[in-house]
C-alpha positions as CSV (number, residue, x, y, z in Angstrom):
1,X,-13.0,4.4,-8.5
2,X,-12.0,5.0,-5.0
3,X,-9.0,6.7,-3.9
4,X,-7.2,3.4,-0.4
5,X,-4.1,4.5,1.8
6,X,-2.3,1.3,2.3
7,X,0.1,0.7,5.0
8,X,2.2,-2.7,6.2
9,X,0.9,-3.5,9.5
10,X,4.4,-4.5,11.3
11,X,7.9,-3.6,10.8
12,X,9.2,-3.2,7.6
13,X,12.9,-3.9,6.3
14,X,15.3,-2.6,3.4
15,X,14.1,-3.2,0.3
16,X,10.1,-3.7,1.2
17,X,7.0,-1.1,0.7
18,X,6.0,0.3,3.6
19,X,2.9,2.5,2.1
20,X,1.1,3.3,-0.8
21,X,-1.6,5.5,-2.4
22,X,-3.9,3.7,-5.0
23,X,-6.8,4.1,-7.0
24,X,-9.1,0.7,-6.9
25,X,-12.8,-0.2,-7.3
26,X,-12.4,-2.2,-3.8
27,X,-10.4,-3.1,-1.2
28,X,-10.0,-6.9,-2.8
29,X,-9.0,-4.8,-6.5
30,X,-6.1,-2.9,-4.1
31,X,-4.6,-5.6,-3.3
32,X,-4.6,-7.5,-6.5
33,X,-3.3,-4.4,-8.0
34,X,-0.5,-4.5,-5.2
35,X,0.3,-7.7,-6.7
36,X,0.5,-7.4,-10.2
37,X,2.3,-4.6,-9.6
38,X,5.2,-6.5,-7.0
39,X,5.0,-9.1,-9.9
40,X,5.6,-7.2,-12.7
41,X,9.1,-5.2,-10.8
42,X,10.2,-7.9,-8.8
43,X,9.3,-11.3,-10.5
44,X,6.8,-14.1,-8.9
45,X,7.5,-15.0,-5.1
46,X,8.3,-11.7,-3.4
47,X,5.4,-11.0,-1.3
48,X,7.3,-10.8,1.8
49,X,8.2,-7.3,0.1
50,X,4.7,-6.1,0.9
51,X,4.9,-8.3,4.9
52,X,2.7,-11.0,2.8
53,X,-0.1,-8.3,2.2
54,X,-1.1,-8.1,5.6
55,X,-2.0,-4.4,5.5
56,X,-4.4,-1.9,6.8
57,X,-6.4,-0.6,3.7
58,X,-7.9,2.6,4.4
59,X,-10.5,4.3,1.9
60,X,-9.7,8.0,1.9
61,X,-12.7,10.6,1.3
62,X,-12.4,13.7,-0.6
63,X,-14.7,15.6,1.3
64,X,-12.3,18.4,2.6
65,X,-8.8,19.5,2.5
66,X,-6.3,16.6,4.3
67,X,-3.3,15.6,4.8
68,X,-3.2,11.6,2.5
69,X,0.5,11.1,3.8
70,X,2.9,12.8,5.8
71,X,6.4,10.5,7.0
72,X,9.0,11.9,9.1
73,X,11.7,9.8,8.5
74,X,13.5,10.8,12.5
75,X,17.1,10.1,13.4
């Protein structure tokens, strides 16, 4: 298992994922994962939530102390 930062690629509204942390086999497994999972809490048809899956999928080493994700939510 590999440990994927996933981000939306685009601007994101209320009531979409912006980001997520997962644990996958593969990039493909990530975003099938992503899926089930949108299916299961929000019922078939709501991939817009997650901008259609067009994400950046981005495999995160554990080589040395880092910072997975940080948001500053400014204002």
């Amino acid at each position: 298992m590999k440990l994927y930062l996933v981000y939306r690629n685009g601007n994101v509204d209320l009531d979409e994922y912006e980001s997520a942390i997962v644990i996958a086999d593969s990039r493909e497994a990530v975003i099938e994962l992503l899926k089930a999972n949108l299916e299961k809490r929000h019922g078939a048809g709501n991939e817009e939530m997650w901008g259609n899956f067009d994400v950046t999928i981005t495999e995160i080493l554990l080589d040395e102390p880092k910072i997975i994700l940080q948001m500053l939510c400014g204002g």
